[in-house]
N, C-alpha and C positions, 0 to 999 in steps of 0.2 A: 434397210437391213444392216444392222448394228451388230460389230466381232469385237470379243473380248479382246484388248491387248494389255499389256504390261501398263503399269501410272505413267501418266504424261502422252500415251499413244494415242492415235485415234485410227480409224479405217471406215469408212460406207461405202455405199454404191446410194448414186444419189441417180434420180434421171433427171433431164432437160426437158422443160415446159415448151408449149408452142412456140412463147415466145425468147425463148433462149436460156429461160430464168433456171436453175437451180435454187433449192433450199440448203444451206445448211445442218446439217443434224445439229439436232439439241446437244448432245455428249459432244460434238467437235465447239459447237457455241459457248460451252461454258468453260470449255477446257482451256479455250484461249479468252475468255473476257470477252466474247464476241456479246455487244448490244444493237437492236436496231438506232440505225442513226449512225452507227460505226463507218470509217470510210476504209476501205481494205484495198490494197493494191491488188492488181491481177497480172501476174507477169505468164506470158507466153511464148515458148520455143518447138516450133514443130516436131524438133528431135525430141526433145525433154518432157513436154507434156504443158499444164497448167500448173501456176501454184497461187494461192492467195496469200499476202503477208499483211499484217495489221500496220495503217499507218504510224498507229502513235510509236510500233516499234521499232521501225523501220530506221536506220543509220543511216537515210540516202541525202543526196544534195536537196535544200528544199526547193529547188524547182523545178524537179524530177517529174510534181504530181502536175505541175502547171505545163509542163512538155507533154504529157501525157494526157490533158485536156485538149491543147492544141491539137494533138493528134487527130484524138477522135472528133471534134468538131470540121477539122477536116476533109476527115473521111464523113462525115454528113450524118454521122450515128450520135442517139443519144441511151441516156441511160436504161431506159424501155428497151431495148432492144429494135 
C-alpha cells in the first residue's frame, strides 16, 4: 500500500515473511538507487524503530560494516534469517 507524498518522500506498509524478510516497494527502490546486489545497513534502536541506509552513502568508519559482520556471526544468524 503505496501514499502519495511530496518528491523525494516515500511511505508503505510493508509485512514480514516467515522468514523475517521484507520487500522493499518499488517507489522506495528507485527512489533511492536501490539494486539487487545492493548492501544496505540496517541500523536498530528499540526506542527509535528500524532504518535502512545505503552503503555506498554511508560517511561511517569503514569497519563499521566488518563489526557489524562480526556481530552477527556471533550471534550465530546469517543472512536468511
Amino acid at each position: 500500500m503505496a501514499l502519495q507524498f511530496p518528491k523525494g518522500k516515500f511511505l508503505s506498509i510493508v509485512k514480514v515473511g516467515e522468514k523475517g524478510q521484507i520487500v522493499i516497494p518499488k517507489g522506495a527502490r528507485e527512489l533511492f538507487g536501490i539494486r539487487p546486489g545492493d548492501s544496505l545497513l540496517l541500523m536498530a534502536d528499540k526506542k527509535r524503530g528500524i532504518a535502512l541506509v545505503a552503503a555506498d552513502e554511508l560517511s561511517a568508519p569503514a569497519g563499521l560494516f566488518e563489526l557489524a559482520k562480526q556481530a552477527e556471526d556471533e550471534n550465530g544468524k546469517d543472512s536468511d534469517g
